[in-house]
Backbone as CSV, one residue per row, in Angstrom:
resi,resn,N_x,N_y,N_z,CA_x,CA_y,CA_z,C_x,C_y,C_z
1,UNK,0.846,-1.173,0.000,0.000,0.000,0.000,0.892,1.237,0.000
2,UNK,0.814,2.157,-0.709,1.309,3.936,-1.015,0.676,3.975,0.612
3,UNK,1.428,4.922,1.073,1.384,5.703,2.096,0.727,6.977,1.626
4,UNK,-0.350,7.136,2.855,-1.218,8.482,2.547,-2.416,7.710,1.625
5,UNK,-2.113,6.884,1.038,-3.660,6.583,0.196,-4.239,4.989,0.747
6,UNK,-5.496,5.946,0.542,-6.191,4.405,1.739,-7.443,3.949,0.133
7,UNK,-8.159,3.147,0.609,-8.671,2.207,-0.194,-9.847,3.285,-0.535
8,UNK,-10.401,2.678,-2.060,-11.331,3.748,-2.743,-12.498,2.986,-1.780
9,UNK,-13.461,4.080,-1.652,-14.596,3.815,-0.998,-15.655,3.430,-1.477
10,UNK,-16.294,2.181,-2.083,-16.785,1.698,-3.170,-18.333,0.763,-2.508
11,UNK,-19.549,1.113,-3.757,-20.290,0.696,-3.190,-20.874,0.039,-4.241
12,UNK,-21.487,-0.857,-4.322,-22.163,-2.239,-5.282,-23.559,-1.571,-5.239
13,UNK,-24.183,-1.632,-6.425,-26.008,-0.851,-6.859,-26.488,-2.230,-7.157
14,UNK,-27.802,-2.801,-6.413,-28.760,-3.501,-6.892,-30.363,-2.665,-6.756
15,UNK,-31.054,-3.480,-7.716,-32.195,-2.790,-8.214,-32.976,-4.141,-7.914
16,UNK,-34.447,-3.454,-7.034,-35.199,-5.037,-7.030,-36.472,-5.025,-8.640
17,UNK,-36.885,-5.792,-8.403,-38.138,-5.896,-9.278,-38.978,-4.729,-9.087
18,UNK,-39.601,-4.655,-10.373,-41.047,-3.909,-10.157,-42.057,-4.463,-9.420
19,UNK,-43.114,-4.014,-8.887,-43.615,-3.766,-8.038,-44.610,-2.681,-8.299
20,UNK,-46.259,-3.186,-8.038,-47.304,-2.132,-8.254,-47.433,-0.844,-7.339
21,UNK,-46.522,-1.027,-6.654,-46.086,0.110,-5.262,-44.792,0.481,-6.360
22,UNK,-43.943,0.044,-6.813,-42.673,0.924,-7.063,-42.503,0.176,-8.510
23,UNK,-42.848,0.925,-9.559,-43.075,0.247,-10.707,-41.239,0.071,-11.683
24,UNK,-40.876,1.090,-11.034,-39.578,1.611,-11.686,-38.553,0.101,-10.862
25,UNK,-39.157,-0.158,-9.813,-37.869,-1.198,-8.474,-37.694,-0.288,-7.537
26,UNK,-36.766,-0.910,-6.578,-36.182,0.242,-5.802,-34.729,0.216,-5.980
27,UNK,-34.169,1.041,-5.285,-32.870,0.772,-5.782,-31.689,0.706,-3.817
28,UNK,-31.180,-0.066,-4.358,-30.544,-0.692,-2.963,-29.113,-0.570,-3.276
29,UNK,-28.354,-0.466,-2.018,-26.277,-0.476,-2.297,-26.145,-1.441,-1.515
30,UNK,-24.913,-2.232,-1.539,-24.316,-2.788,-0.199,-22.802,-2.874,-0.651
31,UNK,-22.732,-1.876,1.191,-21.201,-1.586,1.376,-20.533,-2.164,2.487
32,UNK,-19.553,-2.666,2.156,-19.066,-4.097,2.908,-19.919,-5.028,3.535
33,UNK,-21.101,-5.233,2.972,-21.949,-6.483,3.216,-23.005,-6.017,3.878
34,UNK,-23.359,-4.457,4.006,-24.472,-4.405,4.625,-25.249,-3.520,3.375
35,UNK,-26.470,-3.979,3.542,-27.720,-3.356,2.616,-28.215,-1.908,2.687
36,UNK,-28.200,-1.698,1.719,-29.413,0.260,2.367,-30.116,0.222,1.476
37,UNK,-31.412,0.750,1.436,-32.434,0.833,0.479,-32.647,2.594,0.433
38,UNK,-32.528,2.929,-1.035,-32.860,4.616,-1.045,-34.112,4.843,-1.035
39,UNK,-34.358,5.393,0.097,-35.545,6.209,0.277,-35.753,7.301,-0.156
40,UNK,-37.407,8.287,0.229,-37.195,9.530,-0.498,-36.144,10.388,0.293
41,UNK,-36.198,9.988,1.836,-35.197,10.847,2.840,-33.525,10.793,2.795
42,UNK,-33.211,9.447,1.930,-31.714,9.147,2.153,-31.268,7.754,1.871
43,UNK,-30.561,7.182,2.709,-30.028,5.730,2.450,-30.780,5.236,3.873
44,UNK,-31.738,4.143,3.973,-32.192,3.661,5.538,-31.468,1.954,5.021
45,UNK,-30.717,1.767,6.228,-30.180,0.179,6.450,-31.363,-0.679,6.202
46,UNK,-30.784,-1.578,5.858,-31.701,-2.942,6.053,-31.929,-3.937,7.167
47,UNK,-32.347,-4.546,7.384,-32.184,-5.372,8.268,-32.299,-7.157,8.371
48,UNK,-32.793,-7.041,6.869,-32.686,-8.233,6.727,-31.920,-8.445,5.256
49,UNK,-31.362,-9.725,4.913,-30.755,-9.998,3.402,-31.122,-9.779,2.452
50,UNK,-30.319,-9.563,1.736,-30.116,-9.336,0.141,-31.580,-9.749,-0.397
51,UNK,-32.665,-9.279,-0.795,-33.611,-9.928,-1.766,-33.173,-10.151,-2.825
52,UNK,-33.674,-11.782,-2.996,-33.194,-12.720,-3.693,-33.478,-11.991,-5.290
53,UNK,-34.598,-11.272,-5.587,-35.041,-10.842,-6.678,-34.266,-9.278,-7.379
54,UNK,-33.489,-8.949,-6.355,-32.356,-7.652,-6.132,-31.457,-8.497,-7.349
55,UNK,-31.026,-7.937,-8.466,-29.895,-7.326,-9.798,-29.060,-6.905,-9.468
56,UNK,-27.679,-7.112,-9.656,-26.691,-5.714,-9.549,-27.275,-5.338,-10.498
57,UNK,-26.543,-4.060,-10.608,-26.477,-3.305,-12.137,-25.699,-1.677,-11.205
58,UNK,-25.415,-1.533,-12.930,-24.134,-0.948,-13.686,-24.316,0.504,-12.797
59,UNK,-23.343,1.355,-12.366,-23.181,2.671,-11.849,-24.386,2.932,-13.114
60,UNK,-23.843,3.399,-14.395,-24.827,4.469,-15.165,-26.605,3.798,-14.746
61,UNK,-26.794,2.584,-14.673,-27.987,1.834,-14.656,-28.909,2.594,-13.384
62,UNK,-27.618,2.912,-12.552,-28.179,3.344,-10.921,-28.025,4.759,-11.290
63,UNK,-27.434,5.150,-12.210,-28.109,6.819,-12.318,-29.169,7.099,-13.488
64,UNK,-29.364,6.501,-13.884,-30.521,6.284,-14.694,-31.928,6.251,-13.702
65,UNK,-31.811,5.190,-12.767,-32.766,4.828,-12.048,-33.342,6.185,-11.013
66,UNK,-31.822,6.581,-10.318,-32.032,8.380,-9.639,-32.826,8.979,-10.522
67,UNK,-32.395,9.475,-11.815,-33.348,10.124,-12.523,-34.417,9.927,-12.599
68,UNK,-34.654,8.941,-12.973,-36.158,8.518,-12.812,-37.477,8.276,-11.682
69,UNK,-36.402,8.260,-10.611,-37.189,8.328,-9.246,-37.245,9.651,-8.775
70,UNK,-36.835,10.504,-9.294,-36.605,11.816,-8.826,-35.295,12.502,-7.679
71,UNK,-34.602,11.616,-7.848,-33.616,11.368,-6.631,-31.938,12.163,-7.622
72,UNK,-31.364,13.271,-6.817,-29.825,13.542,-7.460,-28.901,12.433,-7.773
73,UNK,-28.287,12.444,-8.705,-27.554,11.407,-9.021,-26.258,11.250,-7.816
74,UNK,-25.901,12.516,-6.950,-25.195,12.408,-6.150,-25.636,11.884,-5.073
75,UNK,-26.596,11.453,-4.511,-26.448,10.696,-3.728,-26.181,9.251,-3.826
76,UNK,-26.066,8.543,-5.069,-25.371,7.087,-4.898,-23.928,7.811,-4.434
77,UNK,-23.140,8.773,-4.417,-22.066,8.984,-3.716,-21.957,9.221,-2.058
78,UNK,-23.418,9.191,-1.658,-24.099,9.621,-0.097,-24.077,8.077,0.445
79,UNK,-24.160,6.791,0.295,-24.674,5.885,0.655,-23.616,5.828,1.600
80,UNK,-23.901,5.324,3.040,-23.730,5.175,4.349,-22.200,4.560,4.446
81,UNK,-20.814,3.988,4.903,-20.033,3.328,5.313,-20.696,2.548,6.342
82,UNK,-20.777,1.126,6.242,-21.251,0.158,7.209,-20.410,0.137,8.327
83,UNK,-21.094,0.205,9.384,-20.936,0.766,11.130,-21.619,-0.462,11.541
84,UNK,-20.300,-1.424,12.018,-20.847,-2.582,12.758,-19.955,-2.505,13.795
């Protein structure tokens, strides 16, 4: 490891299914193994596993999806560091 540089801070985008409540999916991160689901307020943890029906998909896929939910594309850069 370079001294002074620490590890990029990186977060994985899954998208669940549609849904007659959320027709678009929702869109979910998990950073070092813990889940967050974007709400309209922010990133809220999960508490239970990965839904099985949850996609990765692609950074642009997850700003595509912001757009469309009405959500800034900067906050997939907001999603939480997991605090265990």
């Amino acid at each position: 490891m370079i001294r002074g540089v620490t590890r990029a801070y990186s977060s994985r985008f899954l998208r669940t299914v549609p849904t007659m409540a959320f027709p678009a999916g929702r869109l979910l991160a998990v950073v070092s193994g813990r889940i967050y689901l974007l709400a309209s307020d922010g990133w809220d943890p999960l508490a239970t596993p990965r839904p099985h029906s949850a996609l990765p998909i692609e950074r642009s896929e997850a700003e595509a999806l912001c757009r469309r939910l009405g959500h800034p594309i900067g906050v997939l850069d907001s999603v939480p560091e997991a605090d265990y």
